[in-house]
N, C-alpha and C positions, 0 to 999 in steps of 0.2 A: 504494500500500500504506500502511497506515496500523498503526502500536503501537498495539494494546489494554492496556498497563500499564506505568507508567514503569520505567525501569532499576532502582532498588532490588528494585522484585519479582523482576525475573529474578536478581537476585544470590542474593536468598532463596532460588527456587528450586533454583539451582546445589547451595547448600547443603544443602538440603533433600536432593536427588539423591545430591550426596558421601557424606550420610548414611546413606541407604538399597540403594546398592548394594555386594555386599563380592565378591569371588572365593570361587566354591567352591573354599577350599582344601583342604577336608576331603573323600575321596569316601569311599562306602559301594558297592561293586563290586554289589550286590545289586541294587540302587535301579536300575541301569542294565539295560534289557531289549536282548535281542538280538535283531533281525528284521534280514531282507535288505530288508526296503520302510521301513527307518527315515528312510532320509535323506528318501528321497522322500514319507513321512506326515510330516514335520516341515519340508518345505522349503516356505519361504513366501517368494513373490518380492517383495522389500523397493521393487521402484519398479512394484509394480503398479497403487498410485495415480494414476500419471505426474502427478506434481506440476509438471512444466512444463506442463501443460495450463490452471494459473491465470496464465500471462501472454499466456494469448488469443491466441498467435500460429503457426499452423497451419504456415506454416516450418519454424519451432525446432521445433515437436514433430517434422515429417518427418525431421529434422535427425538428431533426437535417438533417432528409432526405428530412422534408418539404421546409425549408429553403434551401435547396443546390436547389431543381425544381422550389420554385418561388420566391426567393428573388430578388428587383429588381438590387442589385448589382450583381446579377451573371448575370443576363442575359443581364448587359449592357456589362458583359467582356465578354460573351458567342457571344454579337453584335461585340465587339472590333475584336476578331478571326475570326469572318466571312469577315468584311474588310480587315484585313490584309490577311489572305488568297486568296480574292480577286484582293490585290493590289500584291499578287506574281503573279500571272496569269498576269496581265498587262505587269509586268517587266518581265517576263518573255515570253512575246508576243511579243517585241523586239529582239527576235533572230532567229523568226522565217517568212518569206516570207511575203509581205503583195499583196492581190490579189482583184482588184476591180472592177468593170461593170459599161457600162453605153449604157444608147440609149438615143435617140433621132428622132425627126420627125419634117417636113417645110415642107411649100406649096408655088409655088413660080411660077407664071403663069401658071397656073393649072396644074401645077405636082408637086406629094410627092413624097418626097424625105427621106428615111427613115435611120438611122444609127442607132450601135450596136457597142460594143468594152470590152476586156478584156485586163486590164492591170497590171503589176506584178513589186514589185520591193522589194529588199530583199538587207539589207546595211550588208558587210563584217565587220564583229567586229575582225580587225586584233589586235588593238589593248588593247581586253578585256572588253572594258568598258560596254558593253550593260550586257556582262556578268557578271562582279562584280556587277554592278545594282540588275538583276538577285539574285543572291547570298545572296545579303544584301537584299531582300525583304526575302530570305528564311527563313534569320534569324528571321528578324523582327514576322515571324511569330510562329516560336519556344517560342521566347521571349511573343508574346504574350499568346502562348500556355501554358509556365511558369507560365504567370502573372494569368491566370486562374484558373492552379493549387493553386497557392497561394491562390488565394482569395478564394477559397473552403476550403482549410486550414483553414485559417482566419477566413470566416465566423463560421464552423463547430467547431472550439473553442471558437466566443464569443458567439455560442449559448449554447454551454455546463457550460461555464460560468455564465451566464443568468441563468440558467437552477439551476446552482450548489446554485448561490445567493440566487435564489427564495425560494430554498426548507431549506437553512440557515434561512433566515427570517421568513419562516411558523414554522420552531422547534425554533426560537427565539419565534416566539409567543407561542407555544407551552407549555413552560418554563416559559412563563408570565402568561398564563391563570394557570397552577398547581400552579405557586405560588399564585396564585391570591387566588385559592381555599384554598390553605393551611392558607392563611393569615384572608382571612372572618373567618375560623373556630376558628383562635387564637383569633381575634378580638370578635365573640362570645363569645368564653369562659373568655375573660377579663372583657366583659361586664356583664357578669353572676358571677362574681367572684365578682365585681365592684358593682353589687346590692344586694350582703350577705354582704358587705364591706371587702372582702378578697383583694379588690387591692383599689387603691388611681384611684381619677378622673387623675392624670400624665399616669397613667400607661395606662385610658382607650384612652385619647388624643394620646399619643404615637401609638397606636395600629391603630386607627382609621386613621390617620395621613402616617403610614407607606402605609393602604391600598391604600389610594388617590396617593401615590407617585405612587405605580404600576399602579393604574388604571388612570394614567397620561400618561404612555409609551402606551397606549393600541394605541390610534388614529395614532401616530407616524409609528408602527411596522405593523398598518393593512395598512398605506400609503405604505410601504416598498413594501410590499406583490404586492401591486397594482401595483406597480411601475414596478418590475418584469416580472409580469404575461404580463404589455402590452410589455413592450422590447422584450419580447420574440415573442410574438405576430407581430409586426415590421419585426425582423427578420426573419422571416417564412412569409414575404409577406401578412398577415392578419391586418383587421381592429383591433385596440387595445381591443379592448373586445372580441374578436372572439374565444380566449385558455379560457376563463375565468373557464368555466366549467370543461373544460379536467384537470385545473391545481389546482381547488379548494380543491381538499382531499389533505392533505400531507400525505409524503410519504416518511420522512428523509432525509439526505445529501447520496448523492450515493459516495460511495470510490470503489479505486482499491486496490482489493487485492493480486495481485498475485504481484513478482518483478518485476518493470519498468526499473531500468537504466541499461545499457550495459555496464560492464567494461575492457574490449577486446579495446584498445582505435585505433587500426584500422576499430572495428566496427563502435567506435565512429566519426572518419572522413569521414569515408561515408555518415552518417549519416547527417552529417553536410553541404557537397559538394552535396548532393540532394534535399536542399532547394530549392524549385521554383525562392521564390525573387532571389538566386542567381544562380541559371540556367538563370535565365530570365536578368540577367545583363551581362553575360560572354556572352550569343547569342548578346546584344546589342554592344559589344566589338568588338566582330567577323562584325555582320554590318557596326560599324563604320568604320572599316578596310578598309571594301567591297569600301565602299562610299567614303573613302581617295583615294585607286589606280581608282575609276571611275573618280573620279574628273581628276586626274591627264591624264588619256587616254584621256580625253575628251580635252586636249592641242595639242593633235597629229591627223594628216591628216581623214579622215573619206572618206571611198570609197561605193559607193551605186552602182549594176548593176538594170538594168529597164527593161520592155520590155511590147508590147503589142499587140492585135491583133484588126482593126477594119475594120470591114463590113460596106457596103454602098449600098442602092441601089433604083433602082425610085419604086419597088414593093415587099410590105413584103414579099410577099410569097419568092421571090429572095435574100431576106436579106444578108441569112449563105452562099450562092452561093458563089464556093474557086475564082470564077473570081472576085469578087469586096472586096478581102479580102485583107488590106494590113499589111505588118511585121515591127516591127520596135525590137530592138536591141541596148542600149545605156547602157553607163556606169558613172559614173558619179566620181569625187574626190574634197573633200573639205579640202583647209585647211587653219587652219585659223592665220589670221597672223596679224590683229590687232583689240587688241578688250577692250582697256585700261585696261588691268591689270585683265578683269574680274576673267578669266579664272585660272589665274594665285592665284586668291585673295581666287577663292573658293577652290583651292586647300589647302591652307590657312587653312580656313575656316573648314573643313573636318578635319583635321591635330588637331584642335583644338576641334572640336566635341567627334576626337578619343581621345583623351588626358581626355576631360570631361569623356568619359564611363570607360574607364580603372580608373580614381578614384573613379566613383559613385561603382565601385565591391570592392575598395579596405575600403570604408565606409561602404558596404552594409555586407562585412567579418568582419567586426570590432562588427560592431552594433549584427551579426550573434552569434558571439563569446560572447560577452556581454549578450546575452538575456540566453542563455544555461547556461553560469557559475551564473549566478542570479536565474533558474530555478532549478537547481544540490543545490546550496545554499538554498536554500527557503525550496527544499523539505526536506533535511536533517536534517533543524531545527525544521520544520512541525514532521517530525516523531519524535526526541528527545522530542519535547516540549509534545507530546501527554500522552506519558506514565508517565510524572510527574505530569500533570495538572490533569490527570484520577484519579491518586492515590491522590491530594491535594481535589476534589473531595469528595473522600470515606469519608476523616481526618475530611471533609467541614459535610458532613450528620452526623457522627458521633460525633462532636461538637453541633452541634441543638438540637442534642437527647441528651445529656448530658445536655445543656443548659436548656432546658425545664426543667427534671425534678428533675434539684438542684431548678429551680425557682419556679414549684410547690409544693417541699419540703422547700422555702420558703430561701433557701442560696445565691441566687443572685436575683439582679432587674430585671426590665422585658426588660432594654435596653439590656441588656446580650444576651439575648435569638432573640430582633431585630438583634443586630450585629449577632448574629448564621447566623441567617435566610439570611441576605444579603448576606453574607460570599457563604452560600451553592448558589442563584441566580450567583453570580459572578463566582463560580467555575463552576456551569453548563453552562454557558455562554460561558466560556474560554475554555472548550471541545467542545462544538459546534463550535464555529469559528476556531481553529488551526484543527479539522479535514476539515473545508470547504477549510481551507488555503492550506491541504493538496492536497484536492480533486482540486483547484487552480493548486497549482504547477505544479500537473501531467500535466494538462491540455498545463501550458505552458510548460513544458521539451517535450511535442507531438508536440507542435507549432513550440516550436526552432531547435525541431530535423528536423521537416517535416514531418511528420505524426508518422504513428508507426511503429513496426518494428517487 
């Protein structure tokens, strides 16, 4: 993966971004339309891109697809949107007629006497409130629509990360076992050196000495491996041993190669303002709203009309018969006029809910901004740090091999030719983790963005 624009730009950006996006704290109830298909004409699947598909590694994607069908945290947020969509139906069943039935039957000196009746009553929301109600469930459900998206985000980056760790740790062992090899053959040839008397018992301790240090890290870095393979495992809704197979061959650290960041910084605030978490807080905003102006309607008079029809008669069969039908026609108004304060309190009450969600968006933009300028930072040092560590590297191998054969030519000691050797482990080391760090970062600049783009 390679930065298309150095750090200053993306600070701009950032700014740029902080700039341009604000909390709707002001709502207008009007503005907001009310359909039973809103969540779903508005639902847009945030990792439909599947932006792990730019690290070319058809694994991680299987990985990553498994884990999004059965992790149990999706499907407890996948349960959350079925409630919430169900509790808009509810609140939204408050504006519409409510219509009831009933019969009945007695015997009462040897005659039955049979009844039946339909009754309707449908309350006037002059005042709004049933319909703010209404409103604010629509949100609610938006909101949890978001929180959905997000957590598919979410999960589908710490599995890639997982993913990324695991295959770090297997080329960390990788690195251990060759040096390992390389070190037995030194340590042979000391020992063979050591029995014609060309080296001192120091030099064969030294050697024998270095190996036990490597074959000390072994137990630690195959625990690493383990540890990996079951998180990942986890993630994807499986018993901890259940990848073990699929994930025992390695198979490198996967990178992206092609350019990642956007430097267009209107690209960039879009980019920003289509994060779920904060989609999913600005619908909580708009809710709050809803639920402040209901509270408040709910102070003012409430009018309900009724009406019903019921039949009576000594023989079913005569039941529906229009002569024993009778009509009724009422209307009804409530208002209320003392109720200590309740009413009054929970207006209150709402007022200060709304207040909480307008600043849970304005921490959730801050934290927003924060995690992008740390992932823009990360990655940019990741790619400079790469191309120096690779070449320290080369200097690294090319130092061992010098080292060796002044020491078998007899010009330096054989601790000379240890420190080489560490030298080149340490350098191999440090390319392996600043590229995993890199293959990291992306991961998060995809998280902080909101997928990919």
């Amino acid at each position: 993966m390679h930065c298309t624009g150095p750090l200053p730009l993306a600070v701009a950006i950032l700014f740029s971004i902080a700039a341009g996006i604000a909390p709707a704290v002001e709502i207008d109830p009007a503005s907001v339309p009310i359909s039973e298909s809103v969540a779903d004409a508005r639902f847009q699947d945030a990792v439909a891109a599947e932006w792990w598909q730019r690290f070319d590694d058809p694994l991680m994607v299987d990985l990553i697809d498994d884990a999004l069908a059965a992790n149990p945290d999706m499907r407890s947020a996948q349960a959350s949107l079925r409630a919430a969509r169900a509790q808009g139906v509810i609140a939204g069943a408050l504006l519409k007629p409510e219509l009831s039935g009933s019969s009945s039957a007695s015997r009462n000196d040897d005659q039955s006497r049979y009844g039946a009746g339909l009754s309707a009553s449908w309350e006037l929301d002059l005042f709004g409130g049933n319909r703010d109600s209404a409103r604010a469930a629509e949100e609610d459900i938006l909101a949890t629509t978001a929180n959905l998206q997000d957590a598919q985000i979410s999960l589908a980056a710490e599995v890639a990360s997982s993913y990324i760790n695991l295959r770090r740790a297997q080329a960390q062992m990788d690195i251990l076992e060759r040096n390992l090899a390389a070190q037995r053959e030194t340590a042979g040839l000391i020992e063979a050196r050591y029995k014609v008397g060309l080296d001192s018992e120091l030099e064969l301790a030294q050697s024998r000495l270095s190996l036990g240090q490597l074959l000390a890290q072994l137990p630690e870095q195959e625990r690493a491996v383990s540890q990996f393979m079951h998180a990942l495992a986890i993630l994807s809704g499986e018993e901890p041993e259940a990848l073990n197979a699929r994930l025992q061959l390695p198979t490198g650290v996967p990178y992206v190669t092609e350019p990642l960041i956007p430097t267009d910084r209107e690209i960039a605030a879009d980019l920003v303002r289509r994060r779920p978490d904060l989609r999913a807080v600005e619908h909580n905003v708009t809710a709050a709203a809803f639920r402040r102006d209901a509270a408040e309607a709910a102070r003012y008079p409430s009018f309900r009309l009724g009406g019903g029809l019921d039949f009576s008669s000594l023989d079913a069969v005569d039941l529906f018969d229009t002569t024993s039908m009778a009509r009724s026609l009422l209307g009804s108004i409530s208002v209320p006029l003392f109720n200590g304060g309740r009413l009054k309190q929970q207006v209150t009450v709402r007022d200060a809910q709304y207040d909480q969600a307008v600043n849970s968006y304005r921490k959730t933009l801050l934290a927003a901004l924060a995690e992008v300028a740390d992932a823009f930072a990360t990655l940019e040092s990741s790619e400079r740090r790469i191309s120096q560590l690779t070449e320290n590297l080369n200097l690294a191998r090319d130092t061992r091999q010098l080292a060796f054969t002044r020491y078998q030519a007899g010009a330096v000691d054989f601790q000379t030719v240890l420190d080489a050797e560490r030298q080149v482990l340490s350098a191999e080391q440090g390319v392996l983790q600043v590229r995993a760090e890199n293959s990291l970062a992306a991961i998060g600049l995809y998280r902080a963005l909101g997928g990919s783009w």
